[in-house]
N, C-alpha and C positions, 0 to 999 in steps of 0.2 A: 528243516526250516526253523529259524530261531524264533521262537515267542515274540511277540509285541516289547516285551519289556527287557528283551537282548539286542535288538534291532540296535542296528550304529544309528549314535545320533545324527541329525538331520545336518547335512554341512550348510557353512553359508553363503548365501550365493547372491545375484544383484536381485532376488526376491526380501530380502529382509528388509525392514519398514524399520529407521530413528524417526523418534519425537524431533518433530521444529518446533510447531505453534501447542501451550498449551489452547486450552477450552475457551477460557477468560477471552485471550489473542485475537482469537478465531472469531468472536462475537463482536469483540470489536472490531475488527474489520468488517462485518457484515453491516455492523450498524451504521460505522461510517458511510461506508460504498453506499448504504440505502437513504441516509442522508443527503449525500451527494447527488446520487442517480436524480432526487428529487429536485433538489436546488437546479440543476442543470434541465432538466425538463419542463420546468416552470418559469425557467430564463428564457427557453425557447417558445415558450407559449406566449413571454410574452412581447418579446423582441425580433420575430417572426409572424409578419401579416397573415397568413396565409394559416399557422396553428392558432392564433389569435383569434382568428373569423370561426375555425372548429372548434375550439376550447369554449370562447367566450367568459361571463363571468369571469372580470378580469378582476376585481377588489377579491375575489377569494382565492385567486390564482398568486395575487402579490403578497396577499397574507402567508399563505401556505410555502411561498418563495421564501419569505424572511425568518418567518419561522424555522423551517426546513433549514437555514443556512445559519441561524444563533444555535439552535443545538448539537451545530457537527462539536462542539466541545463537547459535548457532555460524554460521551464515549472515552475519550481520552480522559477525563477526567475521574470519571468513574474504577477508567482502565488502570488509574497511578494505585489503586489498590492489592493488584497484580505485583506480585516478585519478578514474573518471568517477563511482563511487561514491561516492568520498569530497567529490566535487565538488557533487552532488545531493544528502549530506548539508545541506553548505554551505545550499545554497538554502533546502533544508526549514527550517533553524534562524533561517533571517532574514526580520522582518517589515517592508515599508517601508509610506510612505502607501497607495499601491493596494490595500494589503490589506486595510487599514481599507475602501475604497472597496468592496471585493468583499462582507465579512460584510457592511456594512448592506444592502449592496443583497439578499442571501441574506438576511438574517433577516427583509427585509421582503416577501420574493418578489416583487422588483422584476424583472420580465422587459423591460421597458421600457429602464433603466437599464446601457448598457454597463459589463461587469463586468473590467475590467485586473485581470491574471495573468499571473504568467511565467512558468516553466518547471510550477512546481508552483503552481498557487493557493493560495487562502487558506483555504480548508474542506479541501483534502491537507494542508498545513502544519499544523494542529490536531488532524486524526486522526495525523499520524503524531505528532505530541510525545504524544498522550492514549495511543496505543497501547501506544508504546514505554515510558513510565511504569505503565501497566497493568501490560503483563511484568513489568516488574521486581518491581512489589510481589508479584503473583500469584506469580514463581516464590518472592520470599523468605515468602511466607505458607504456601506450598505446601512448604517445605521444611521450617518449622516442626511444617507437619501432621505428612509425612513422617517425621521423626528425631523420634521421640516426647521423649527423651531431652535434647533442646536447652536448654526450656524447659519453666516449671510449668505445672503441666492448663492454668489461668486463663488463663494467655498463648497455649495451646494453642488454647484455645475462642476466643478474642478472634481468632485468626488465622484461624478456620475461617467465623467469622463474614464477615468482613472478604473472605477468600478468594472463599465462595462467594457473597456479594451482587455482588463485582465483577467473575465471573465471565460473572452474567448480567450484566451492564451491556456488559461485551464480547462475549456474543454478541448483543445486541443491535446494538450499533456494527458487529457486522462484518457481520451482516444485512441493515443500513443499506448499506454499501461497494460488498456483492455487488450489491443491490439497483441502486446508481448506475452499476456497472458495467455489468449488464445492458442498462440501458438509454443507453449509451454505447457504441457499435461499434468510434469510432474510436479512442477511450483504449484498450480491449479489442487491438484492433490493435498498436498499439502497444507495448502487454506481450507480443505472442504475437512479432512479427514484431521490436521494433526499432524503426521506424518510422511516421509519423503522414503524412497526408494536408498537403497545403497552405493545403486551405480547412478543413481539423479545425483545424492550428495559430493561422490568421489569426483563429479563432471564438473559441475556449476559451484559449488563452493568446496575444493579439497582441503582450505584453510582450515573451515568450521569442522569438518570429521576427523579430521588431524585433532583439534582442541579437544573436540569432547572424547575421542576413542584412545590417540597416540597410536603410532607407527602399528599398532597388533589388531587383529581383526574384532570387532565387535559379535559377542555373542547374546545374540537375546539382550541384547540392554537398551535400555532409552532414556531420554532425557526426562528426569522429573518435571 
């Protein structure tokens, strides 16, 4: 029997783990989502008769609402500190040919049809541009609600209007998210731990392992 230190080395197999999300990434998501989760449950409390009557204490529920929804920046903000951050913004903002290849084949639920992605696909790339423009108007509508004082009633009403339709539009989309997450393990994985499977990366983005590894099998390496 050969020694421990003759033993062949371990081959590699779809058990080996790449780096996707640094640490940074990771917290930033968390912090958003726990933003979010917040704004969204405090919308509910207060635009729902029935959580309204069990919540109660509605001025520190609106407090807590507006607050909860000015700071979904500060994670982002915080996060342009990040290389790897700022690096995956990158990606998110740019659309090539494959992308195009990815919606048609998703709008026509082509399962047949291999789907090219790189790091981030092409249905992440769109929620996050729809999102992050969501925020924005949402917090600048929400601000108007807030400082009464800004603007006249008319522009007041017109923001409240505005505000609360695309409120539920977002929680629907993010319904949708949790929804796709759930029933993804190894995306899941990968936001908790850091790291993705080998046969997760080669399925759902073979772009992105192509980039960082090229055509030769990755050994023990990961992504700084």
């Amino acid at each position: 029997m050969p020694r421990p230190s003759e033993a062949a080395p371990r081959p590699v197999g779809s058990a080996e783990r790449i780096r996707r999300f640094s640490r940074a990434e990771r917290w930033i998501h968390r912090s958003t989502a726990a933003l979010m989760g917040l704004c969204v449950a405090t919308a509910a409390c207060l635009y729902l008769p029935a959580l309204a009557e069990l919540v109660g204490r509605r001025r520190l529920v609106v407090t807590v609402h507006v607050w909860s929804g000015l700071l979904l920046v500060v994670p982002f903000l915080l996060g342009l500190a990040s290389r790897a951050f700022r690096a995956d913004l990158r990606r998110l903002g740019r659309f090539g040919p494959h992308d195009g290849v990815w919606l048609r084949a998703a709008l026509r639920r082509d399962r047949l049809t291999r789907r090219p992605a790189g790091k981030f696909n092409a249905g992440q790339k769109v929620y996050a541009g729809w999102l992050a423009g969501a925020v924005l108007v949402m917090a600048g509508t929400g601000t108007l609600m807030w400082w009464t004082g800004l603007v006249p009633l008319a522009r007041r009403t017109a923001a409240t209007f505005v505000h609360d339709w695309l409120a539920l539009a977002v929680a629907v989309v993010l319904a949708a998210h949790v929804g796709k997450a759930l029933a993804d393990p190894g995306a899941r994985r990968g936001l908790r731990t850091g790291s993705v499977g080998r046969a997760w990366a080669e399925r759902e983005h073979p772009l992105w392992r192509h980039e960082r590894y090229g055509p030769h099998e990755p050994h023990e390496r990961h992504e700084e």
